[in-house]
One Martini backbone bead per residue (centre of mass of N, CA, C, O) as a GRO file, in nm:
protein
  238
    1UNK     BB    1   3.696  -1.664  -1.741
    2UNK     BB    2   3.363  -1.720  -1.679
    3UNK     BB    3   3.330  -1.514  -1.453
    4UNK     BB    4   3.353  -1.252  -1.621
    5UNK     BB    5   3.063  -1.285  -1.709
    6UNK     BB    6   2.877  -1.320  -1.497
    7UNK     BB    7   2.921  -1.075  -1.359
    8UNK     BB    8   2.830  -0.885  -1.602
    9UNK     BB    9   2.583  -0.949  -1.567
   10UNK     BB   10   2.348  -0.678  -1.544
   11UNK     BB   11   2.523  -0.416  -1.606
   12UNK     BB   12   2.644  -0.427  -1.921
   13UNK     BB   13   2.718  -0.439  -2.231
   14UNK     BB   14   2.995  -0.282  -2.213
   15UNK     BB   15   3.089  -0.511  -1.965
   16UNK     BB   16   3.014  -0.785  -2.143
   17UNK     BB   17   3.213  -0.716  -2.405
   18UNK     BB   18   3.473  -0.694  -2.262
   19UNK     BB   19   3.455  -0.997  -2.148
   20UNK     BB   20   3.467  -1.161  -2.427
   21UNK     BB   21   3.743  -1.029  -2.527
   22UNK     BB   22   3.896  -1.157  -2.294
   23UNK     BB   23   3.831  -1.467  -2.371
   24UNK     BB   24   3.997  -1.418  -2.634
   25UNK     BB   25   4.252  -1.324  -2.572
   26UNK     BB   26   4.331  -1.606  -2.374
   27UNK     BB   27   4.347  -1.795  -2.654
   28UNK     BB   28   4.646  -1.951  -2.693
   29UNK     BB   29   4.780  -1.926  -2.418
   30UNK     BB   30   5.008  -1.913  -2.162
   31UNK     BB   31   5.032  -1.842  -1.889
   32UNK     BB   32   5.233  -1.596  -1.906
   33UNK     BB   33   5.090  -1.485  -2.179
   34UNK     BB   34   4.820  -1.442  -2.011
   35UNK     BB   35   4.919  -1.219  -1.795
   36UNK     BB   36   5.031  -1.032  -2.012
   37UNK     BB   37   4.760  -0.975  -2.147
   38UNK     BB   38   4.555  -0.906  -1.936
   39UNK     BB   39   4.736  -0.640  -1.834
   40UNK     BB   40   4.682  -0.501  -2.125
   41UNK     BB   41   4.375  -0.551  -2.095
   42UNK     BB   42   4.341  -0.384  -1.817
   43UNK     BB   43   4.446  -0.099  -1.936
   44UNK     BB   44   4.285  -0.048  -2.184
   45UNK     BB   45   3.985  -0.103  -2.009
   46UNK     BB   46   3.905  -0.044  -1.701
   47UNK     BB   47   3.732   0.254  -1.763
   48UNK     BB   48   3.471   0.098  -1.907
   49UNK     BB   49   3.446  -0.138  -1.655
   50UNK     BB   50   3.386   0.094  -1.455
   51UNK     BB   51   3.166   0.239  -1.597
   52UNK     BB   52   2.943   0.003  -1.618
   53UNK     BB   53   2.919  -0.028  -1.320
   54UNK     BB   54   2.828   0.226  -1.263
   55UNK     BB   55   2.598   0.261  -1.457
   56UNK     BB   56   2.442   0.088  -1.263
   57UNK     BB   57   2.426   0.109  -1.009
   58UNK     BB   58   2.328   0.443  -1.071
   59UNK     BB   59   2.080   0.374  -1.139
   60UNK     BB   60   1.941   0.224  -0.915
   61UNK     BB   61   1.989   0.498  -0.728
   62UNK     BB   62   1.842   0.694  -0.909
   63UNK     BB   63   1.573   0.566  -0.832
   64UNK     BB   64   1.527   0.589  -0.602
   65UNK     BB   65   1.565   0.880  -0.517
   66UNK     BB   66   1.359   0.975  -0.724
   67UNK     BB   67   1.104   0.866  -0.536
   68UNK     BB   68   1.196   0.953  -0.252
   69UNK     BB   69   1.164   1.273  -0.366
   70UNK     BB   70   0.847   1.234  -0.435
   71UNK     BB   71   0.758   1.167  -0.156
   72UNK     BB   72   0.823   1.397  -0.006
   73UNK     BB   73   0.686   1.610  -0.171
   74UNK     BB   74   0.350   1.489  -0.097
   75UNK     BB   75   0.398   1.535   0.177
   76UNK     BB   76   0.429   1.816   0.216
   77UNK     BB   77   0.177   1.897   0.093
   78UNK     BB   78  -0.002   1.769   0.268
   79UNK     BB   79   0.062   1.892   0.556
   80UNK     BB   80  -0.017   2.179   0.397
   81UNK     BB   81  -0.274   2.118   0.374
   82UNK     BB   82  -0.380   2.068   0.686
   83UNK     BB   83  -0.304   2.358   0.760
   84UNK     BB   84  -0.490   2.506   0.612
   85UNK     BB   85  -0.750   2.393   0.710
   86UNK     BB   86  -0.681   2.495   0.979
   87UNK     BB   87  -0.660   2.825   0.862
   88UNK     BB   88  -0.987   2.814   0.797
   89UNK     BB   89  -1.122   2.726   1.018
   90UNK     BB   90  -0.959   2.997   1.171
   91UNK     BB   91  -0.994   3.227   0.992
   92UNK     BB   92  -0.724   3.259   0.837
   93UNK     BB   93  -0.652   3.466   0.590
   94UNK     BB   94  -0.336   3.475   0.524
   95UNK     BB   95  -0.251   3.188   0.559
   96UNK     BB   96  -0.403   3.062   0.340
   97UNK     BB   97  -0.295   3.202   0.143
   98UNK     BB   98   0.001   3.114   0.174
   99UNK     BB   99  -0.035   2.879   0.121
  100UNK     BB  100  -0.204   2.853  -0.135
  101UNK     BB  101   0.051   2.968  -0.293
  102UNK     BB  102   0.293   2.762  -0.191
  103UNK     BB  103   0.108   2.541  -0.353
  104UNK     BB  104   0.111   2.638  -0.638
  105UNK     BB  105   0.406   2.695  -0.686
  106UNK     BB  106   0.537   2.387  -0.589
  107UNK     BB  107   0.277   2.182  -0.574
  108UNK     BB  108   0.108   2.153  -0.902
  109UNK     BB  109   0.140   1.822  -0.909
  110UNK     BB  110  -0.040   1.814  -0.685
  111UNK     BB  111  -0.393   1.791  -0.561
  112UNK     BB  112  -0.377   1.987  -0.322
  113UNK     BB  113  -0.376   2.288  -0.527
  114UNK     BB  114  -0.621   2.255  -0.604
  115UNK     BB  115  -0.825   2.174  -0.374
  116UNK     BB  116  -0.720   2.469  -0.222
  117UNK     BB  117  -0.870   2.601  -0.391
  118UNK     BB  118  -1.161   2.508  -0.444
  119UNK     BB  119  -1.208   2.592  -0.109
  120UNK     BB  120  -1.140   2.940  -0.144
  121UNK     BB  121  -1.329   2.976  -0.363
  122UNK     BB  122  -1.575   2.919  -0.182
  123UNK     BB  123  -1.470   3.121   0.033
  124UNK     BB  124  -1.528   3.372  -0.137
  125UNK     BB  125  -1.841   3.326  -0.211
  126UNK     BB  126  -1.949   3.370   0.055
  127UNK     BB  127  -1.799   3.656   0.080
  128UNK     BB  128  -1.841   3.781  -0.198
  129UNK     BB  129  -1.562   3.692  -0.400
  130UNK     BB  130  -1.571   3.640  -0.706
  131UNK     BB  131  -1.367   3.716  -0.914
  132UNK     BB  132  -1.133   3.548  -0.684
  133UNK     BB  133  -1.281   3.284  -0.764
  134UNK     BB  134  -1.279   3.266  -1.070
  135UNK     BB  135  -1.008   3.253  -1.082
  136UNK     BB  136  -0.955   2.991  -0.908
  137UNK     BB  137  -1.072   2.823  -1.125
  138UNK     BB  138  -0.908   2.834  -1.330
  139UNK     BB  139  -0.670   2.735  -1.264
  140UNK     BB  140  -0.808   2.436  -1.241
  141UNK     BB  141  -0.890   2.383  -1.492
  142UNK     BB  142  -0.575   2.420  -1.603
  143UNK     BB  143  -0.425   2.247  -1.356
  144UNK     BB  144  -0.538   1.990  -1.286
  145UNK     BB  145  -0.483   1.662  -1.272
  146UNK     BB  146  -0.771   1.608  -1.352
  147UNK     BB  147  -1.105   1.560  -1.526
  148UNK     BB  148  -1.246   1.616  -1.280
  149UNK     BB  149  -1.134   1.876  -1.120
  150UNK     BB  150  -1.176   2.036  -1.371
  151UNK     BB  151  -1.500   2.032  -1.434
  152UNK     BB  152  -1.569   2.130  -1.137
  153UNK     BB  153  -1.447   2.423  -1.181
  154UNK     BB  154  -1.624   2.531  -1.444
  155UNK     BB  155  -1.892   2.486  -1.335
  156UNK     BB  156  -1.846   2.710  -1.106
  157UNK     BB  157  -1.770   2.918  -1.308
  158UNK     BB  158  -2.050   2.937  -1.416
  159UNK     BB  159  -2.176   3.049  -1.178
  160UNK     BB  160  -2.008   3.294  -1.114
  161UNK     BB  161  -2.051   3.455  -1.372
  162UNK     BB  162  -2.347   3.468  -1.341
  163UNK     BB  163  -2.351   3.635  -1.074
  164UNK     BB  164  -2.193   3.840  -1.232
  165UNK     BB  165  -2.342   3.866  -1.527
  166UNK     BB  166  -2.166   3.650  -1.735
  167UNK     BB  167  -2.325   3.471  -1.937
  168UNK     BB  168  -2.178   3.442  -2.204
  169UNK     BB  169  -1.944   3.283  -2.035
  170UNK     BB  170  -2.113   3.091  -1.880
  171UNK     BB  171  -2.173   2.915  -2.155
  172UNK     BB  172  -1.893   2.859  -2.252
  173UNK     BB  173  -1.815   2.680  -2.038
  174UNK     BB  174  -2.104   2.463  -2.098
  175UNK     BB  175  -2.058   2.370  -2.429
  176UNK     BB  176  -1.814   2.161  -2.337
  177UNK     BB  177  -1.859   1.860  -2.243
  178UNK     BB  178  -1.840   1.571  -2.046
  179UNK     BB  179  -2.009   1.312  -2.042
  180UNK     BB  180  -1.986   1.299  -1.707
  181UNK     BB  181  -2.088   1.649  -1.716
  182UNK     BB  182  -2.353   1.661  -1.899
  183UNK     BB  183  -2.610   1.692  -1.714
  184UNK     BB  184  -2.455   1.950  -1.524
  185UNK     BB  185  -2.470   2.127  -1.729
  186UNK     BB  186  -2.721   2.132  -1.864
  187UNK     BB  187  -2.891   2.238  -1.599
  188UNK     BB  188  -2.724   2.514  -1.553
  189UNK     BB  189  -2.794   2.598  -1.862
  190UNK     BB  190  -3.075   2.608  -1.780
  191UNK     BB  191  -3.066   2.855  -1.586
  192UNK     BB  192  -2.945   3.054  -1.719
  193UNK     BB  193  -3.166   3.094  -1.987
  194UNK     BB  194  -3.417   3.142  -1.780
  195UNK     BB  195  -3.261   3.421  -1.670
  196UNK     BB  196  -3.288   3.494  -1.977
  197UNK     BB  197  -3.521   3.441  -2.118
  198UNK     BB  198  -3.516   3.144  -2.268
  199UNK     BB  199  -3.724   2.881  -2.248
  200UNK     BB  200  -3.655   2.702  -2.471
  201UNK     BB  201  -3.387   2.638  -2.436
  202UNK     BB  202  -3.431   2.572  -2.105
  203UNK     BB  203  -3.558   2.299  -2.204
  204UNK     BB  204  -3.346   2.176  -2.367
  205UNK     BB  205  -3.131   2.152  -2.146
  206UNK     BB  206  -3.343   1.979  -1.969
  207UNK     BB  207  -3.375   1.725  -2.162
  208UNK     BB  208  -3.034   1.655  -2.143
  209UNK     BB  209  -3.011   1.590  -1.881
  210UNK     BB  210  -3.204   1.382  -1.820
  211UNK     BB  211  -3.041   1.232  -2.043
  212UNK     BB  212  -2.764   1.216  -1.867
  213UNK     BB  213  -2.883   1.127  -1.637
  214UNK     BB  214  -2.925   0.936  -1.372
  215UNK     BB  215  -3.216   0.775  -1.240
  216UNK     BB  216  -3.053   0.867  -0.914
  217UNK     BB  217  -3.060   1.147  -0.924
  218UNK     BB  218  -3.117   1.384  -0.719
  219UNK     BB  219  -3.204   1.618  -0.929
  220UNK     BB  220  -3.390   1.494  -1.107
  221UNK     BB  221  -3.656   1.637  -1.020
  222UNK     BB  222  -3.563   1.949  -1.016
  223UNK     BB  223  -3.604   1.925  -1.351
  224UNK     BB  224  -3.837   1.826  -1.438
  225UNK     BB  225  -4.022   2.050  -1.284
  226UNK     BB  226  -3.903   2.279  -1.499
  227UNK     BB  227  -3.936   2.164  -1.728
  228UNK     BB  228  -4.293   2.124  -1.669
  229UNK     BB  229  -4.326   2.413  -1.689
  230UNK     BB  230  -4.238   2.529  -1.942
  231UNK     BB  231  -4.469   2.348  -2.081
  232UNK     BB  232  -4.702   2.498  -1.985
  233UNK     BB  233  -4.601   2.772  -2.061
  234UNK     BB  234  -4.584   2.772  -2.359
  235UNK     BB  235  -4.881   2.651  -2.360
  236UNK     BB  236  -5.028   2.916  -2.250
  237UNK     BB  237  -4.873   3.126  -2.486
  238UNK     BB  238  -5.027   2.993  -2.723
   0.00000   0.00000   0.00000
C-alpha cells in the first residue's frame, strides 16, 4: 500500500490524502476483509482520486497551452508588424492604416501596435496632418507597453500640439517628465517658452536640460547656444 502514496505525490494534496486514508483502512485486516475494505473504500473516493489526477495533469497542460497560445499570438503580430512596414514604404496609405487598425484592435498587448501607430504618425506629421499625428500619439502615450515609449509619444505630441499652435496644451504635456526624460522634455519646454517670447522661462528651461542631459549628448551644444544667446540677449534688453 506504499505505493499508492508515492504515486499520488506531486499531483494533488487531495489525491495524496486519500491515500494516506487507505493506508489507514487497511491496517489491521486480513487478506479478505482488506480486500473488501478496498473495494468499498474505491466506491466511495475512486471520483476524488481521478479529479485529483485530472487536475494535475490538466493544470500542466493548461499552462503549456497558454505559453503556446501567447507565442502564437506575438508572432501573428510581428508578421503584422513586418506587412505594415512594408506598406508603408510602398505608399499604400489604405492598407498601412488597415493594418495600424487591426494592430491596435486586437494585438494592443504587443510593443507592435504602439510602435505602428509612432511610425504611421511620424508619416502624418511629414503629410503635415497634424491632428491625426497628435490623436496617435495619445494613443501610444496611454496605451504603450513601456514607460519609455509612453514617453517618447508625449514628447512628440507635445511638438505636434506646438505645431499645431496649442501651446498651452503642448506645454501641459511637459509639466511633469520623468527623469529619464527630464533633459528633453525641458529643451523642448524651452523652445516652445522661446517661440511665445517668454524669455525668462526658455533660459530657466534650457538651464535644467543642461543640467539633466549626459554630457556627451548630442544636444548638449545647441541648448547651451541658446541658453547663452538668451543670457547676452537679457542683459542687453536691461
Amino acid at each position: 500500500m506504499a505505493r499508492c502514496g508515492a504515486a499520488a505525490d506531486g499531483i494533488s494534496r487531495r489525491s495524496t490524502g486519500i491515500c494516506r486514508d487507505l493506508n489507514d483502512v487497511s491496517n489491521g485486516y486480513g487478506d479478505a476483509e482488506q480486500l473488501e475494505v478496498l473495494h468499498q473504500w474505491w466506491t466511495d473516493n475512486w471520483k476524488a482520486l481521478v479529479a485529483g489526477l485530472v487536475l494535475g495533469v490538466g493544470g500542466i497542460f493548461g499552462w503549456q497551452s497558454w505559453n503556446a497560445h501567447r507565442a502564437e499570438h506575438r508572432a501573428a503580430a510581428a508578421n503584422m508588424f513586418v506587412d505594415f512596414q512594408q506598406a508603408l514604404i510602398g505608399d499604400k496609405d489604405s492598407d498601412v492604416r488597415a493594418i495600424v487598425e487591426k494592430l491596435t484592435k486586437d494585438y494592443a498587448d504587443t510593443p507592435y501596435a504602439a510602435d505602428a501607430q509612432l511610425k504611421l504618425a511620424q508619416a502624418d506629421v511629414s503629410h503635415a496632418r497634424f491632428e491625426d499625428a497628435a490623436s496617435r500619439l495619445q494613443w501610444v502615450a496611454d496605451h504603450g507597453n513601456d514607460s519609455g515609449t509612453r514617453n517618447v509619444a508625449q514628447l512628440r505630441r507635445a511638438a505636434v500640439l506646438w505645431q499645431l499652435g496649442k501651446t498651452d496644451e503642448a506645454l501641459k504635456q511637459l509639466a511633469h517628465p520623468v527623469p529619464e526624460f527630464a533633459g528633453l522634455f525641458a529643451a523642448l519646454r524651452g523652445d516652445i517658452e522661446l517661440s511665445a517670447g517668454n524669455r525668462d522661462a526658455a533660459r530657466k528651461a534650457y538651464t535644467e536640460a543642461l543640467a539633466a542631459l549626459p554630457a556627451d549628448s548630442a544636444g548638449r551644444p545647441t541648448i547651451q547656444q541658446k541658453r547663452d544667446d538668451l543670457a547676452v540677449a537679457v542683459a542687453e534688453h536691461k
